[in-house]
ROLUM-621566 format. One record per residue (C-alpha): residue number from 1; x, y, z. Coordinates in steps of 0.2 Angstrom, whole numbers, padded with zeros to 4 digits. Example, Ala and Ser with C-alpha at 12.3 -4.5 7.8 and 13.67 -1.06 7.14 Angstrom:
% residues 2
PT num    xx    yy    zz
PT   1  0062 -0022  0039
PT   2  0068 -0005  0036
END
This chain:
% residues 613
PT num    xx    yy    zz
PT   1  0412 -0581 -0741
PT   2  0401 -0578 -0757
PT   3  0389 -0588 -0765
PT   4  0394 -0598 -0778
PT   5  0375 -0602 -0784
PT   6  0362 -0590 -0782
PT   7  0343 -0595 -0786
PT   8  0331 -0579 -0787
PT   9  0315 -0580 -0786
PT  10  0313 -0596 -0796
PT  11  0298 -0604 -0804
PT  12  0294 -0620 -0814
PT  13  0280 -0627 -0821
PT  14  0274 -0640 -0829
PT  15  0261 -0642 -0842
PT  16  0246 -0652 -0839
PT  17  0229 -0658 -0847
PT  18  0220 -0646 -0834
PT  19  0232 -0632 -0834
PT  20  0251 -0627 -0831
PT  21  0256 -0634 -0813
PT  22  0268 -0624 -0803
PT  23  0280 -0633 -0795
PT  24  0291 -0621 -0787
PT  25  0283 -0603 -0781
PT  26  0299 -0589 -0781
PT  27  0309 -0599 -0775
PT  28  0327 -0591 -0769
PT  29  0344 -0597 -0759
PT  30  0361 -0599 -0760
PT  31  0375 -0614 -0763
PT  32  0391 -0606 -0754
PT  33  0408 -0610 -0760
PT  34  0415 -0626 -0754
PT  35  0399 -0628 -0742
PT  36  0386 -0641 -0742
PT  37  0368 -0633 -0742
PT  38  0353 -0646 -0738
PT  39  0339 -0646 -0747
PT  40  0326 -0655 -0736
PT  41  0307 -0658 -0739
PT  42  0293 -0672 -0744
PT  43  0289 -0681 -0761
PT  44  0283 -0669 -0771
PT  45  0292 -0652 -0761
PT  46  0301 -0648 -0778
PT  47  0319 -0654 -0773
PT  48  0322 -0662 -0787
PT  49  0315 -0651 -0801
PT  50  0326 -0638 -0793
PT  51  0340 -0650 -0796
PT  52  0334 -0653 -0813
PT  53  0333 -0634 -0817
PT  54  0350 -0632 -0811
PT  55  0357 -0644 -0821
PT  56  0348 -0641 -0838
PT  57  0338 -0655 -0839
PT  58  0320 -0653 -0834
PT  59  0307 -0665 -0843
PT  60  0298 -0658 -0858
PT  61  0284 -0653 -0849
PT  62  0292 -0642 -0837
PT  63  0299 -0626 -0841
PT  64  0306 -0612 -0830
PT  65  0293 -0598 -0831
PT  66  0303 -0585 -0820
PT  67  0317 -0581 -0810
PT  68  0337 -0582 -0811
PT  69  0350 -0595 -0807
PT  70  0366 -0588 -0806
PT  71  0381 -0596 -0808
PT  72  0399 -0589 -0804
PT  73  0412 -0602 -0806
PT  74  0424 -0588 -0814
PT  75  0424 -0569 -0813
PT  76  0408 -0569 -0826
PT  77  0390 -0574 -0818
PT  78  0380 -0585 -0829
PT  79  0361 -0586 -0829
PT  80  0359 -0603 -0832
PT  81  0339 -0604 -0831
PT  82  0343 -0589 -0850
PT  83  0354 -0603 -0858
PT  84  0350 -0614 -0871
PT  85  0349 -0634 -0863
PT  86  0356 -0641 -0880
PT  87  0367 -0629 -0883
PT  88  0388 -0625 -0881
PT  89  0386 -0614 -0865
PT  90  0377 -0626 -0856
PT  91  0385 -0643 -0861
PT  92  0400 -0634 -0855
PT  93  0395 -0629 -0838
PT  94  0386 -0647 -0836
PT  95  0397 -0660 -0831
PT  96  0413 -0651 -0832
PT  97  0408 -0637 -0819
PT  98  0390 -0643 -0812
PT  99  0390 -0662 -0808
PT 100  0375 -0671 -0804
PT 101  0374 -0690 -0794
PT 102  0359 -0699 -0794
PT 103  0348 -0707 -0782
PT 104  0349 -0727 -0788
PT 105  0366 -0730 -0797
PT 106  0361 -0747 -0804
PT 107  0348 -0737 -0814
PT 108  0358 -0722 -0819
PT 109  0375 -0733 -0825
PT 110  0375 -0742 -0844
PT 111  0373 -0761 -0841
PT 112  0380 -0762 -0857
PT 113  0397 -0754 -0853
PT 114  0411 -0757 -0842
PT 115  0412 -0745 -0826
PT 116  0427 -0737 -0836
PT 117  0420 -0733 -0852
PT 118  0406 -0722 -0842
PT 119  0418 -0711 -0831
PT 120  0429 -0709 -0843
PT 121  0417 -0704 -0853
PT 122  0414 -0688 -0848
PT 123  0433 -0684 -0849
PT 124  0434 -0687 -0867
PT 125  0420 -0676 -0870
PT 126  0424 -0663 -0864
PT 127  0444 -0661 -0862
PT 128  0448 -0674 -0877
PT 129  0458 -0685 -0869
PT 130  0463 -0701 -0879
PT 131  0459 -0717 -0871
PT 132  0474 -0719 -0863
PT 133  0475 -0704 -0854
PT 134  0455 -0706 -0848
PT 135  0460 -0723 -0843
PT 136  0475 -0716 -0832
PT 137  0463 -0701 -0826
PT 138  0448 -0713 -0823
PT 139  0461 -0726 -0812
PT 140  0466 -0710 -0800
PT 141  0446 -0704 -0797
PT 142  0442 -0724 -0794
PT 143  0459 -0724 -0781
PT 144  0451 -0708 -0774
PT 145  0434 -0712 -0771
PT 146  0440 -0728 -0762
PT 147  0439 -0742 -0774
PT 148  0448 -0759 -0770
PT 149  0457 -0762 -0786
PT 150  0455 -0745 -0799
PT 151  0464 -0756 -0812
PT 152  0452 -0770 -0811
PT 153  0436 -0757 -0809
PT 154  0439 -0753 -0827
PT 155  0435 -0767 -0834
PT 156  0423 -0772 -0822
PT 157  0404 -0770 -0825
PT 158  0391 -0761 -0814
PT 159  0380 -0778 -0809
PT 160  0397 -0784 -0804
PT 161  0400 -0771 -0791
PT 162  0390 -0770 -0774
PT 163  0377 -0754 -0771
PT 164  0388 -0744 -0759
PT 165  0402 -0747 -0776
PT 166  0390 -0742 -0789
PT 167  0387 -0727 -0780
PT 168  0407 -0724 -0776
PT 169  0406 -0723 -0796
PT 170  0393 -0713 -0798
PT 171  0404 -0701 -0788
PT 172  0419 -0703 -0797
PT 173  0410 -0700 -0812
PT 174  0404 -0681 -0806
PT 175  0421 -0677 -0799
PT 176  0431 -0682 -0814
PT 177  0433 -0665 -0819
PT 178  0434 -0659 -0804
PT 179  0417 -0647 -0804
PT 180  0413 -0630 -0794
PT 181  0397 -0639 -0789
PT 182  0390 -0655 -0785
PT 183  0372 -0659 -0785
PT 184  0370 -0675 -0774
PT 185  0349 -0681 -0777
PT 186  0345 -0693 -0762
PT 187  0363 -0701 -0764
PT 188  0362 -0714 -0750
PT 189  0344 -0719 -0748
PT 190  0345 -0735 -0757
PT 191  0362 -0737 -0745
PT 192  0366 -0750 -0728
PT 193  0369 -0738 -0714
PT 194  0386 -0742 -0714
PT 195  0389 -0740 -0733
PT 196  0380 -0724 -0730
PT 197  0390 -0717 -0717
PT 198  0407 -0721 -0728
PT 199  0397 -0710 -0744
PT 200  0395 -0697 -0735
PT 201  0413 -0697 -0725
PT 202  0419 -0698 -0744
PT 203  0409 -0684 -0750
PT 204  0415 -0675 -0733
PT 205  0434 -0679 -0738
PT 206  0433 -0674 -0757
PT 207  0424 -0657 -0752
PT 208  0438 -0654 -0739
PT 209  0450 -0658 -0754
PT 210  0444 -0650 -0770
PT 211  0434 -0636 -0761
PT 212  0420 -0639 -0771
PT 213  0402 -0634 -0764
PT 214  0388 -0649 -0764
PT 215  0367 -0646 -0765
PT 216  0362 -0661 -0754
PT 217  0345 -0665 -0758
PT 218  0337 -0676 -0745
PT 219  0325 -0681 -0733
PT 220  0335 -0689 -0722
PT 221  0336 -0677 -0704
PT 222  0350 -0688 -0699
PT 223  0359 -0685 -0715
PT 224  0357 -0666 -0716
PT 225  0366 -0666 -0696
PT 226  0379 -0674 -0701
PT 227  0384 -0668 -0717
PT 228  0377 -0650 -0720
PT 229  0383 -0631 -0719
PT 230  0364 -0626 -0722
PT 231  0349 -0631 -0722
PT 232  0333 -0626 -0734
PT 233  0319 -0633 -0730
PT 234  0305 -0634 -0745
PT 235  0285 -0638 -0743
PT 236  0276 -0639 -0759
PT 237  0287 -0630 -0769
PT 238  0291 -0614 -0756
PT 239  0306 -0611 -0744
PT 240  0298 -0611 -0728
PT 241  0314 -0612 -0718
PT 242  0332 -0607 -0722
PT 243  0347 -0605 -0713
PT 244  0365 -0611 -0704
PT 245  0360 -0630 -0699
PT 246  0365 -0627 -0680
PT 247  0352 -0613 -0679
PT 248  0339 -0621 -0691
PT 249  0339 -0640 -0683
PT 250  0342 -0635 -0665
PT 251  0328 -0621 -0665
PT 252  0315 -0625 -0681
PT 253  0303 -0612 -0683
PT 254  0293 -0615 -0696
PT 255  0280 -0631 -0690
PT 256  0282 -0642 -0704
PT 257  0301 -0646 -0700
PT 258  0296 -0645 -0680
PT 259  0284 -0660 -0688
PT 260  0298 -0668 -0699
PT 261  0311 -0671 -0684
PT 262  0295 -0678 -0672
PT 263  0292 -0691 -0687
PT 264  0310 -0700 -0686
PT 265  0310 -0713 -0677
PT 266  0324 -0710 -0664
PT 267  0336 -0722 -0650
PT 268  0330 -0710 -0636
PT 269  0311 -0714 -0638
PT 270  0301 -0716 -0623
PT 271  0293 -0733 -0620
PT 272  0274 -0732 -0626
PT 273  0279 -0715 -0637
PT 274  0270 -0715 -0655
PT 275  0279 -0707 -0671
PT 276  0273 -0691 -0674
PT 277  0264 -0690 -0694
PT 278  0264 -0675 -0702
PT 279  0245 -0678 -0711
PT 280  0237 -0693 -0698
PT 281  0226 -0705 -0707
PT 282  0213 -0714 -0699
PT 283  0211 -0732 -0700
PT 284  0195 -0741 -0696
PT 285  0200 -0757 -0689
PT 286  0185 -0768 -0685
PT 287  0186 -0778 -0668
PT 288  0189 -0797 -0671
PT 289  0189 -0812 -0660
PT 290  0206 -0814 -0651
PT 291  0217 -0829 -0659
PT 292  0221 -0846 -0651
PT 293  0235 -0845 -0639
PT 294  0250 -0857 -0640
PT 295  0260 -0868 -0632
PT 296  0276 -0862 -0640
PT 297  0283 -0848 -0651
PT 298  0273 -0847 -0667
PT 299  0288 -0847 -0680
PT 300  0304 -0858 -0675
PT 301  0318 -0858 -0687
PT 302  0329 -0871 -0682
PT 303  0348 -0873 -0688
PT 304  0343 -0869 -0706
PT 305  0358 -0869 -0718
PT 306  0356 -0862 -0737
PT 307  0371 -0860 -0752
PT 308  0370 -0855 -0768
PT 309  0385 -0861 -0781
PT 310  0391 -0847 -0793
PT 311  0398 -0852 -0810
PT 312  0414 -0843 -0818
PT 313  0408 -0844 -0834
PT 314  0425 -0854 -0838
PT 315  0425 -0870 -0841
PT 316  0443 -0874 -0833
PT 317  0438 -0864 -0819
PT 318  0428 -0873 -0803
PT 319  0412 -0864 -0796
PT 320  0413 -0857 -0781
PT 321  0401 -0858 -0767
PT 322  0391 -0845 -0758
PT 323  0384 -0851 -0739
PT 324  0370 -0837 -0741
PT 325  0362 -0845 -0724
PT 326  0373 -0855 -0711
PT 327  0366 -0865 -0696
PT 328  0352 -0851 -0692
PT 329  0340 -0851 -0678
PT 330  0327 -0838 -0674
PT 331  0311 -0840 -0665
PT 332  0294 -0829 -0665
PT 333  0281 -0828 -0651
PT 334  0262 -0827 -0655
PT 335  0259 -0807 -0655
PT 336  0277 -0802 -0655
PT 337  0289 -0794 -0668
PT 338  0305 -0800 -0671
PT 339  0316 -0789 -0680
PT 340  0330 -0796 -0692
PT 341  0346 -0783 -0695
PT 342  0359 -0785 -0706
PT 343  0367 -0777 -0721
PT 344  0366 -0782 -0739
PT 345  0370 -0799 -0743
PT 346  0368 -0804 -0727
PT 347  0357 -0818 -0730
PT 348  0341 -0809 -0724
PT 349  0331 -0810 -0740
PT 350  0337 -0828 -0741
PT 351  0328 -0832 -0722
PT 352  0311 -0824 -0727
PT 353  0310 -0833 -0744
PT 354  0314 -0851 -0734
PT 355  0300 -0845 -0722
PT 356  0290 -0842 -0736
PT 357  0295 -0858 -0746
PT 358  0300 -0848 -0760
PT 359  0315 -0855 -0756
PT 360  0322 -0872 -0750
PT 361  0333 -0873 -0736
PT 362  0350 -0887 -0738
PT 363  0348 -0891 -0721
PT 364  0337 -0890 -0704
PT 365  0319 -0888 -0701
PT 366  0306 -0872 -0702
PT 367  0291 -0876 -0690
PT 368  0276 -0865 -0690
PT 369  0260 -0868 -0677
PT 370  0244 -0863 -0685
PT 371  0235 -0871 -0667
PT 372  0234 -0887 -0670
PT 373  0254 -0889 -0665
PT 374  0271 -0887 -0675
PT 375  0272 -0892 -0693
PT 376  0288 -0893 -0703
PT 377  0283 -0879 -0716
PT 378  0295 -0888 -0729
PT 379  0286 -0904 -0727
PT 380  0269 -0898 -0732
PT 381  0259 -0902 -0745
PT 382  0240 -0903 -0752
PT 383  0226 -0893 -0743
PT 384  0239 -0891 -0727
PT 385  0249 -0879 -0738
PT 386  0235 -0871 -0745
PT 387  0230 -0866 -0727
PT 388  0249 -0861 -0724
PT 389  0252 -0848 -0740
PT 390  0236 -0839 -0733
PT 391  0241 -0840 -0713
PT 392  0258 -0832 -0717
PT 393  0260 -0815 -0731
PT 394  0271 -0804 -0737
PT 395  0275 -0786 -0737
PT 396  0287 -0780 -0750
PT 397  0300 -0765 -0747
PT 398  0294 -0756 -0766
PT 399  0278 -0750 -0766
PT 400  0280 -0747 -0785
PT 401  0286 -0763 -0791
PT 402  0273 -0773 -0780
PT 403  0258 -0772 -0787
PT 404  0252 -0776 -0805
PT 405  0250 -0757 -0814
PT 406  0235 -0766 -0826
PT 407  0225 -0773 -0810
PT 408  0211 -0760 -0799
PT 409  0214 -0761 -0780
PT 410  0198 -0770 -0781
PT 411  0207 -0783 -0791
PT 412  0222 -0781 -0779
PT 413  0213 -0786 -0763
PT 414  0201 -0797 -0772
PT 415  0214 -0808 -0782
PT 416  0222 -0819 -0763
PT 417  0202 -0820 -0757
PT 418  0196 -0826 -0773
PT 419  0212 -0840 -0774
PT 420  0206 -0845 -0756
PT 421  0189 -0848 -0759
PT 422  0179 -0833 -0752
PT 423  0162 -0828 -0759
PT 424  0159 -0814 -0773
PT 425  0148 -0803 -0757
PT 426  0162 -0806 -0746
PT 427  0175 -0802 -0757
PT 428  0168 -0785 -0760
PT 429  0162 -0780 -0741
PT 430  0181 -0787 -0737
PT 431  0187 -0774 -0749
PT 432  0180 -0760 -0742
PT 433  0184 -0766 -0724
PT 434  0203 -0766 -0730
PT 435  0203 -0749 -0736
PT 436  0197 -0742 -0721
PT 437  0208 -0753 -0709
PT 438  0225 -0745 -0719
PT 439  0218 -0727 -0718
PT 440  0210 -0727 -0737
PT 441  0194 -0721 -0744
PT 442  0181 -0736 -0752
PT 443  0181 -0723 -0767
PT 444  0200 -0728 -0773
PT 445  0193 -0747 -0775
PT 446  0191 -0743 -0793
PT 447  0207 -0734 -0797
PT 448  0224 -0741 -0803
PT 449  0241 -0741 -0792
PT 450  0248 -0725 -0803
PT 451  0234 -0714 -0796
PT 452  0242 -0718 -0780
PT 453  0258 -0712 -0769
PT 454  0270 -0720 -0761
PT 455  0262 -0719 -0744
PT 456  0248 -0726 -0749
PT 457  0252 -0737 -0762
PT 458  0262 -0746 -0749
PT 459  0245 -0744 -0738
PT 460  0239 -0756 -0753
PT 461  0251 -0769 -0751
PT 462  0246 -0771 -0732
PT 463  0229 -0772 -0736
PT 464  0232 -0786 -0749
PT 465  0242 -0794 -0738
PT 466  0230 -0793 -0725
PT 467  0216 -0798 -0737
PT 468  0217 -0819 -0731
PT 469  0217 -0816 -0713
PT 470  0236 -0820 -0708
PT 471  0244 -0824 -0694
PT 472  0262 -0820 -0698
PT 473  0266 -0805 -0710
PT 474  0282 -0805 -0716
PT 475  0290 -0788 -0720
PT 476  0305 -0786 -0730
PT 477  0312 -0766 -0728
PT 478  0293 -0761 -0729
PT 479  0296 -0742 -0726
PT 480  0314 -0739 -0734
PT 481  0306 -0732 -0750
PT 482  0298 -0718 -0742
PT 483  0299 -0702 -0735
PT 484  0301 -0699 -0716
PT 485  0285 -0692 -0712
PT 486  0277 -0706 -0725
PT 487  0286 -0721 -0713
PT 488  0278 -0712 -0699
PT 489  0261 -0716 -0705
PT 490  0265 -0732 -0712
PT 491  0273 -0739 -0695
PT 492  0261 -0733 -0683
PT 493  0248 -0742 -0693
PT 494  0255 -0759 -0693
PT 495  0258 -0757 -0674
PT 496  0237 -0754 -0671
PT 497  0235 -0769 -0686
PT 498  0246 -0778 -0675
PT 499  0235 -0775 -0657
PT 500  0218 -0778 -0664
PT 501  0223 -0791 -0675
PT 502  0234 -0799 -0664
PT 503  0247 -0802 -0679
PT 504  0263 -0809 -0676
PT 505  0277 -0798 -0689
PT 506  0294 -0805 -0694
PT 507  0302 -0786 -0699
PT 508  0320 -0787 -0710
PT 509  0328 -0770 -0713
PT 510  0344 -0763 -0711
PT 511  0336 -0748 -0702
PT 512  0340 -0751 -0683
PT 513  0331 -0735 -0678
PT 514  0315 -0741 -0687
PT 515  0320 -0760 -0677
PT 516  0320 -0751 -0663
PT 517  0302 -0743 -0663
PT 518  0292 -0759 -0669
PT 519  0304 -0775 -0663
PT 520  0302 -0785 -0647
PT 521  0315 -0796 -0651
PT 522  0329 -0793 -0661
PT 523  0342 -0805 -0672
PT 524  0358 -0796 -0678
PT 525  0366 -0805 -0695
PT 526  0382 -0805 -0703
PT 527  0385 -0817 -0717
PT 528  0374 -0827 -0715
PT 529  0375 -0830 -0696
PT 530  0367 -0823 -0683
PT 531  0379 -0815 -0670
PT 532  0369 -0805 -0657
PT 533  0349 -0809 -0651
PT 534  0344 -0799 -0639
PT 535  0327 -0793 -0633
PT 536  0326 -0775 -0638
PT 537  0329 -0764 -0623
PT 538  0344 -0774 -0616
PT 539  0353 -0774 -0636
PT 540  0351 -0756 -0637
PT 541  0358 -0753 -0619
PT 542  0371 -0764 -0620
PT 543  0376 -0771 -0639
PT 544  0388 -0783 -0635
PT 545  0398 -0787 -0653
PT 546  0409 -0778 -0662
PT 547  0394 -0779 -0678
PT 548  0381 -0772 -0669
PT 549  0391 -0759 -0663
PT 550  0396 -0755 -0679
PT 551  0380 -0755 -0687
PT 552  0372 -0744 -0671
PT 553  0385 -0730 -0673
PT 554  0382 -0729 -0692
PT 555  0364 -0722 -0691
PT 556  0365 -0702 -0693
PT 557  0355 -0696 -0680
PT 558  0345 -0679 -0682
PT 559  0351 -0673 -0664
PT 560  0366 -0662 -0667
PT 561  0374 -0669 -0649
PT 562  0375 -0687 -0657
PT 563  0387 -0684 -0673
PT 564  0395 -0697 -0681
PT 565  0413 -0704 -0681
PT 566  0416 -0705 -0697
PT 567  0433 -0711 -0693
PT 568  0426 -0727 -0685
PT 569  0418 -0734 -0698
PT 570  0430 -0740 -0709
PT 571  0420 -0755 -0720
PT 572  0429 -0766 -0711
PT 573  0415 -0770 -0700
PT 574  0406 -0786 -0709
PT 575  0423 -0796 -0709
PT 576  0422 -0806 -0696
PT 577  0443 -0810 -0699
PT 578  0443 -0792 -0691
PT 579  0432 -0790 -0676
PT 580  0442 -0791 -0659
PT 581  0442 -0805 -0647
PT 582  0434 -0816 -0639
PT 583  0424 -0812 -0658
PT 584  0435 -0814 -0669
PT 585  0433 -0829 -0682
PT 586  0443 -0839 -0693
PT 587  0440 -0840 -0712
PT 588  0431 -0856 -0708
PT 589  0427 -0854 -0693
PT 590  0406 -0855 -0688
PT 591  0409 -0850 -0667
PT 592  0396 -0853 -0655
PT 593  0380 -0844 -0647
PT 594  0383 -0841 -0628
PT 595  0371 -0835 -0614
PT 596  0376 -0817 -0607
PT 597  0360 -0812 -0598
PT 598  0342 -0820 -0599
PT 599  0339 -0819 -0616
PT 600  0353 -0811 -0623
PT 601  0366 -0821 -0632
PT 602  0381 -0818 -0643
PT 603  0394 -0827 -0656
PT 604  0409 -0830 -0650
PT 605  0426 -0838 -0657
PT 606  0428 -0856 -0652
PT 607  0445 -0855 -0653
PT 608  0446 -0844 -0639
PT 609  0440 -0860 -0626
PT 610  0452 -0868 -0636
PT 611  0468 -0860 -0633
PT 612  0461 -0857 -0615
PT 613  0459 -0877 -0612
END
């Protein structure tokens, strides 16, 4: 087998206000033909400006200061890293013989033009088909890469389509042309479990098909053993590990990936065992006085109900209505976690922004006990709401787009003390204290959130969060944004903010393995419903419904002895029209909660005590 993309001794850099900085040192490997080689490592390794130098299209700053990457699609060998970006050579090789997909297709895809227009796109460019012939090309690659409706899909729009359909776009938009190579950058972070576990079985199919090779970048262990060939493992720009991904990820050598596969959260963790981070930050968490205890649970969400009515945009058409939420029930102990799982659209967002009274709920009650007894959250008003927006905070999943680029962390932390009333002085002392509880120097007080990671910019958000001394935090996906070993960090800290603090955390993420390291309690969703609650050892030793099941045999695991069935997971999963009885439901049909242990209960179908009566 030889390869068919050989990288020698490769080196970017990029130009800087102190001085050139090198990005990638020498670097050297091969892509074999119709093999998929995994390029794995941190932020910051230098995965993607080796994408970038593949493909032509580093940024201005950076330029490729040594080294060869050879490419051997025919019976020539091109150096690719000797060719002109702009010119003929290149813009013939890219798209047509090295395809690239991206990490966020809602980003990468024209808002402005229909899904066909884009894939055919690059079709017309570079074969000259007319727009009948791109429209009939474009139709197939749709049919291949599993769309519903192709014919539809060309007229369709990407905001129209769902994330796990953007991305099936992005793909046909690569494959079009049938390339050599595909470069895949992160394809499936932004991606459900289960929508990621069909992209990569597509992706498995179409190389099985078309022979073509595929550089995975990632930093997902669980991706690389399921998908990969290979395995590269890069740290600040050097190949410190390389190899056939049995040898590589059953025996690593080199520490950094023995440190990476201990920072994954994993089903098989021991009770009491701690997450593993690569660089361990220390966080000063001052000892406070223990909180009031209570008669009930904290938070109590009872039979709460929320529908949204979507407009056609025609007049003689009726607008249809979504039930985001329907007949919901959840309840959170003082001191506990209670993890809320679920796909996209699952109405999971919808919950938290009625617990936070961004939203209102159409029916049923939210009741939150600050000590003094149960309140209807949606019923207060004046000073007793005041006190409840600073009892209860929120974490958001993007570190980036969470806090305000023109403010300090100073300002950050400052801006929900000073809305609550707190002194200048203890404002300022509170600041410090902050940083040091989330692991930050006093020193970035006066710094702005660019200047900042993601790790730590998230580290930020905790602290603000933190800032009016809550009860409640509410997390929405508050590690999905990040690298592996940076989740590690951030999830350990929230566990020892939790145990000195004595916080109570609502956590929604579609990440069961991350559930499963920080929930006590756990409430499985599916549109808008809640189908499985179980306390977290007893749903992880024994999920019950078909949903849960699906969703737990969609995480990739890193172990090589728990691959996945890619055959299994078919999309169907979320429809509950499908699932096997005693679960299976009618179009309208809501089903019931039952009792099948202490503490664990499921949704079954009514009709079934129907039919049996």
């Amino acid at each position: 087998m030889s390869p068919l993309l050989s990288i020698r001794d490769l080196a970017v850099a990029f130009r800087t206000e102190t001085g050139p900085f090198e990005a990638l040192h020498g670097l050297s490997l091969d892509v074999m033909r119709g093999q998929t080689l995994a390029l794995v490592g941190e932020s910051g390794s230098g995965k993607s400006v080796t994408a970038q130098a593949i493909m032509g299209i580093l940024p201005a700053s950076a330029s490729i200061t040594r080294g060869k990457i050879l490419f051997r699609d025919t019976s020539d060998e091109t150096d690719i890293a000797r060719l002109d970006t702009e010119g003929a050579a290149m813009r013939a090789i890219r798209g047509q013989r090295i395809a690239m997909i991206f990490q966020e297709p809602m980003t990468c895809l024209s808002p402005l033009h229909t899904v066909g227009d884009q894939i055919g796109e690059a079709l017309r460019i570079h074969t000259g088909a007319d727009r009948k012939e791109a429209d009939a090309r474009t139709q197939e690659a749709l049919a291949r890469v599993g769309f519903p409706d192709p014919k539809r899909a060309l007229k369709t729009y990407p905001f129209e389509l769902s994330g796990g359909l953007r991305q099936r776009a992005m793909i046909a938009m690569a494959l079009i042309l049938k390339p050599a190579l595909l470069v895949a950058d992160e394809p499936t972070t932004a991606l459900d479990v289960t929508t990621q576990a069909q992209i990569l079985a597509l992706l498995a199919r179409l190389q099985d098909e078309t022979g073509m090779a595929i550089l995975l970048i990632t930093h997902d262990l669980g991706v690389v053993a399921n998908i990969a060939h290979d395995v590269a493992v890069l740290y600040r720009g050097r190949l410190v590990e390389a190899g056939p991904r049995d040898t590589v990820m059953r025996a690593p050598g080199h520490a950094y990936l023995k440190a990476l596969l201990h920072a994954v959260p994993r089903f098989d963790m021991a009770p009491g065992e701690r997450l593993t981070p690569i660089r361990p930050a220390r966080a000063e968490i001052p000892p406070v006085q223990p909180l009031a205890k209570l008669a009930g649970p904290l938070l109590q969400v009872e039979n709460v109900s929320k529908s949204y009515t979507l407009r056609s945009g025609r007049f003689w058409q009726k607008p249809r209505m979504v039930h985001a939420v329907s007949d919901l029930s959840l309840s959170l102990a003082a001191g506990e976690t209670l993890g809320l799982v679920g796909e996209s659209g699952s109405g999971k967002t919808t919950v938290s922004k009625m617990i936070m009274r961004a939203l209102a709920p159409d029916s049923g009650t939210i009741l939150f006990d600050d000590g003094s007894g149960p309140r209807d959250v949606h019923g207060l008003s004046g000073d007793a709401l005041f006190a409840y927006r600073r009892t209860v905070q929120f974490v958001f999943q993007d570190p980036y787009a969470s806090l305000d680029p023109r403010m300090t962390v100073r300002q950050i932390l400052s801006e929900p003390m000073e809305i609550h009333g707190v002194p200048v002085a203890e404002r300022r002392a509170r600041c410090r204290e902050l940083m040091a509880m989330v692991g930050l120097e006093a020193s970035g007080l006066g710094r702005y959130p660019h200047a900042f990671s993601g790790g730590q910019r998230q580290r930020i958000g905790i602290a603000r969060a933190l800032a009016p001394r809550p009860r409640l935090l509410v997390l929405d996906e508050p590690v999905s944004a990040l690298d592996v070993s940076v989740q590690a960090q951030i999830l350990n800290l929230l566990k020892d903010l939790q145990a000195a603090l004595g916080l109570s955390y609502l956590i929604v993420s579609h990440n069961l393995a991350v559930i499963d390291y920080m929930a006590d309690t756990i409430s499985v969703m599916c549109r808008g419903r809640i189908v499985e609650e179980a306390p977290r050892a007893a749903l992880f030793r024994h999920p019950v419904h078909p949903y849960t099941r699906a969703l737990l045999a969609a995480v990739p695991d890193p172990s090589l002895d728990h691959p996945l069935d890619f055959a299994a997971i078919t999309g169907d999963q979320n429809d509950p029209t499908r699932w096997e009885a005693p679960y299976l439901l009618g179009p309208d049909e809501a089903g019931a909660m039952r009792a099948i242990e202490p503490g664990h209960r499921v949704r079954f179908s009514t009709a079934q005590d129907a039919e049996a009566a």
